[in-house]
C-alpha positions in Angstrom: 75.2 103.0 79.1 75.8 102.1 82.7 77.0 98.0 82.9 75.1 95.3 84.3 76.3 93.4 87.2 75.8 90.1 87.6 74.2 89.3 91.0 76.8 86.9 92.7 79.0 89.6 92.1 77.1 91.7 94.2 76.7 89.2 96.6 80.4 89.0 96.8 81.0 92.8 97.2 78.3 92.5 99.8 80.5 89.9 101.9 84.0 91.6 101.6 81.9 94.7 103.0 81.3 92.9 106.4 85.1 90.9 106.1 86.4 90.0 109.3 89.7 89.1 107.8 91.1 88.5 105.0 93.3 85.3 103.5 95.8 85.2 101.2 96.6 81.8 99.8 99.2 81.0 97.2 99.6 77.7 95.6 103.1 76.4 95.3 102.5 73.0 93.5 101.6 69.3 95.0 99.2 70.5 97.4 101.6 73.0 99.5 100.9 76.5 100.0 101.9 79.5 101.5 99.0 80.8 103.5 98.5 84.0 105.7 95.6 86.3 107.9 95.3 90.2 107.0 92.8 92.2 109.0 92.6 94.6 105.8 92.1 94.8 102.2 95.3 96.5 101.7 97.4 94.8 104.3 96.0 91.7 102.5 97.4 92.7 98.9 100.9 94.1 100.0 101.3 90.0 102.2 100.2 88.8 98.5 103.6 90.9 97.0 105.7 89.5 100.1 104.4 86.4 98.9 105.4 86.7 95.7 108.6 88.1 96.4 109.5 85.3 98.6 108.7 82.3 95.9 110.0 84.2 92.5 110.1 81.0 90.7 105.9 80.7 91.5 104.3 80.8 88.7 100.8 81.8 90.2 99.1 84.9 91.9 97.9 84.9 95.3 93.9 84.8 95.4 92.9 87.2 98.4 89.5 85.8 100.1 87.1 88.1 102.4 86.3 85.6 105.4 83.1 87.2 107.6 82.4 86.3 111.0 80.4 82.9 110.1 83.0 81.6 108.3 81.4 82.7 104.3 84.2 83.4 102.2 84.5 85.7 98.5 87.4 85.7 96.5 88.4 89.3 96.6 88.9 90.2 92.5 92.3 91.7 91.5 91.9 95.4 90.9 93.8 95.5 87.7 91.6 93.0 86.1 88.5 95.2 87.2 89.7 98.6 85.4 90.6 96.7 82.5 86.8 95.3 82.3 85.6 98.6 82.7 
């Protein structure tokens, strides 16, 4: 039985389709973060891993957001969580 998908989700594939860029954000506590621009998906998630590897003690992921042209943003989900709802 194939699964349903909820339509803002498909609205959010549709808008990292047309990403200009993409941003990578980490949160580092009391409103500082450690923010940086990818022009791909995958340049994006290997920053996030610098990110990561550059605060150890962070206890948070990076969130990865697809930015378009006009400024709309989507919050790019984290493929490991995806095959596990599968």
């Amino acid at each position: 039985m194939a699964k349903h998908i909820h339509p803002a989700d498909l609205a959010d594939a549709a808008l990292i389709a047309q990403a200009a860029h993409f941003s990578v954000a980490l949160f580092l506590g009391r409103g500082a973060y450690d923010r940086a621009e990818a022009g791909t998906i995958d340049e994006a998630r290997a920053l996030a891993g610098r990110m990561l590897a550059a605060h150890p003690t962070c206890s948070r992921r990076p969130l990865i957001y697809a930015v378009t042209d006009d400024g709309r943003a989507a919050l790019v989900p984290d493929p490991g969580r995806l095959a596990a709802a599968e």
